[in-house]
Structure formats: C-alpha cells, structure tokens
N, C-alpha and C positions, 0 to 999 in steps of 0.2 A: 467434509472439509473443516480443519483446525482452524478458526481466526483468532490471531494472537494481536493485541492494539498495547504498545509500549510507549511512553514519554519519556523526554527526560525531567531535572529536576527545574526546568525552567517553563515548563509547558503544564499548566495544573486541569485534567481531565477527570469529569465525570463518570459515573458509569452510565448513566444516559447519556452522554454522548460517546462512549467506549459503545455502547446498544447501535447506537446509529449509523456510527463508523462500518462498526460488522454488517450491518444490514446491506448497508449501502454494498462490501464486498461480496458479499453473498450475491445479490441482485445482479453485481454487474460480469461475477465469475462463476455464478449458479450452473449452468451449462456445463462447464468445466468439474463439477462438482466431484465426478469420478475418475480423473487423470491429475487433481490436485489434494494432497494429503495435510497441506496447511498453508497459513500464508502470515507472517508477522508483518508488523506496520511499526515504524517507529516514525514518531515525529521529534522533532526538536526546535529548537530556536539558537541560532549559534552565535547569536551575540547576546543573550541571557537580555540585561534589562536595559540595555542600547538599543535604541532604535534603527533599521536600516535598512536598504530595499534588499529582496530578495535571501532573508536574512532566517527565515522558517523553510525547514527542509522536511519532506517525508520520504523513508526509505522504504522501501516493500521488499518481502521474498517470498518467493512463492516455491513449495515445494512441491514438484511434479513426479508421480511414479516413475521407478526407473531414469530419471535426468538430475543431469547438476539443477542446481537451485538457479531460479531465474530472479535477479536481481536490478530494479531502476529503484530512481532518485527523482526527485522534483526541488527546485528552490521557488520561493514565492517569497510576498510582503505579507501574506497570510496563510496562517496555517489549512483553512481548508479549501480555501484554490492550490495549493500546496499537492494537498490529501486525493481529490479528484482530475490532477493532471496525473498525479502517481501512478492513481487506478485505471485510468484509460490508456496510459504507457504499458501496465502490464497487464491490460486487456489485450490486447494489439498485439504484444509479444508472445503470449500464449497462442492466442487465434494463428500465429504465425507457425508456430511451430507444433499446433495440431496440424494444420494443414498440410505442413511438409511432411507427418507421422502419415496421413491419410494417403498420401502421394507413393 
C-alpha cells in the first residue's frame, strides 16, 4: 500500500510528522494492505490565517483493486482530530465493503 500525505500552502508539515501520519495509516488499514493499492491524505486549512471552528479539513482516498476510489472528508478546529476522524471513516468504509465483497 502507496501512502501519499499532501498539504496545502497554509498547513506547513514535517516529514516527521508526514512518518507518523503514514504510520498511523498503515496501522489502522494494514489488514487491508492487499485490496488497497494506495491511499492519499490531504489536509488543508480553509480560512488560511483566520481563525474559525471547524475550519481544518482532511480528505482521504483510498484506492481499492478493481473499485472506484473510496472517498471521505472530515472538518475539525484542528488538524489532527481532523486526520483520525478521516481515518476511522474510511476504516469503517472499507471494513464495509470487504464485507459485502466476502458476502
């Protein structure tokens, strides 16, 4: 599995935290590991240097063999409650749609 981690220009990431980002995907889609061919992560802030709730967004995509791309969203006040509400939406979405593949 491809982990891609993307910012925009208002959001300034490390590559230690770009490490822990992945890790973190890895761990929580590891399982998944051979029905998923990559997954990119973008974060943003959409009011750049304004303040405002729910104003950091993370988008995921996950590219599954053989399927359209499975895509969620998160909005938060912070980027990384933002980042792990994203990843367990589309934990849950996958999980969902092995299941129904198993079925």
């Amino acid at each position: 599995m491809q982990i891609q981690i993307n910012s925009d220009k208002n959001i300034e990431i490390t590559q230690e935290a770009k490490d822990d980002l992945k890790s973190k995907v890895e761990k929580k889609l590891g399982r998944f590991d051979n029905l998923i061919s990559r997954v990119e992560v973008h974060l943003s802030d959409e009011n750049s240097d304004k303040s405002g709730l729910n104003d950091k967004k993370c988008l995921m995509e996950a590219r599954l063999l053989n399927r359209q791309p499975i895509i969620v969203t998160d909005h938060s006040d912070n980027i990384g409650k933002s980042f792990v509400s994203c990843l367990n939406k589309l934990r849950r979405k996958v999980d969902g749609i092995v299941g129904k593949m198993r079925d």
